[in-house]
C-alpha positions in Angstrom: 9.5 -17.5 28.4 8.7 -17.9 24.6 10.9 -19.2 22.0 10.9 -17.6 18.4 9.1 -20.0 15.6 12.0 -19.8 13.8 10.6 -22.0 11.2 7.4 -19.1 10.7 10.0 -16.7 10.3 12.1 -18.3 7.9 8.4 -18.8 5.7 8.0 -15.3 6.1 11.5 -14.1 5.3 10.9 -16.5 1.6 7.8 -14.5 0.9 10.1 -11.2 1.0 10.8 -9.9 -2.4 11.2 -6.8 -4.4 8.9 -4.8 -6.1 8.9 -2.3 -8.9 7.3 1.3 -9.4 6.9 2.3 -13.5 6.5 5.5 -14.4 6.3 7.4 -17.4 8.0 10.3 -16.4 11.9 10.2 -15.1 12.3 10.3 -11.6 15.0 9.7 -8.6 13.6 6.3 -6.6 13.0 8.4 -4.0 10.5 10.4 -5.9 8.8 7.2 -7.3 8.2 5.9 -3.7 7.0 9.1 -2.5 4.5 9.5 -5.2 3.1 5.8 -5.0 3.1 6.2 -1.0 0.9 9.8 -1.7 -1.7 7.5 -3.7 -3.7 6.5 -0.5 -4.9 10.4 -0.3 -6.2 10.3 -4.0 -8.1 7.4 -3.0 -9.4 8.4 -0.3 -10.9 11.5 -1.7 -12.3 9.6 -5.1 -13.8 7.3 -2.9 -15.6 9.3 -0.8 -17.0 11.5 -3.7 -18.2 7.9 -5.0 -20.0 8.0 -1.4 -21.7 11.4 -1.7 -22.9 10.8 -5.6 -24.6 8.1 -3.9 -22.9 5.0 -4.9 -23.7 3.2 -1.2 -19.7 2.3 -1.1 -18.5 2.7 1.9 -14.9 1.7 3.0 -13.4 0.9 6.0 -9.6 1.7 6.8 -7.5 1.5 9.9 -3.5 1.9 10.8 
């Protein structure tokens, strides 16, 4: 049977925090959080048109 590392999980509860989303346009949290979670896609998409103009930048990516 394994025991929990409770001292690894205490470090990696202290390195839990908060972060913030800025925007210049007024929005619910909710919104703000969906938007910056939708930024992947744009990024995706830029970098792959980096790719076909011939930039030799390929990326990697996996879940």
């Amino acid at each position: 049977m394994r025991k929990e590392r409770e001292d690894v999980i205490e470090r990696e509860l202290q390195l839990c925090g908060y972060f913030a989303i800025v925007t210049s346009e007024k929005m619910t949290a909710s919104e703000a959080l969906n938007l910056y979670k939708s930024r992947g896609i744009s990024e995706k998409l830029f970098g792959s048109d980096k790719t076909f103009l011939g930039n030799r930048s390929f990326r990697v990516a996996s879940s």
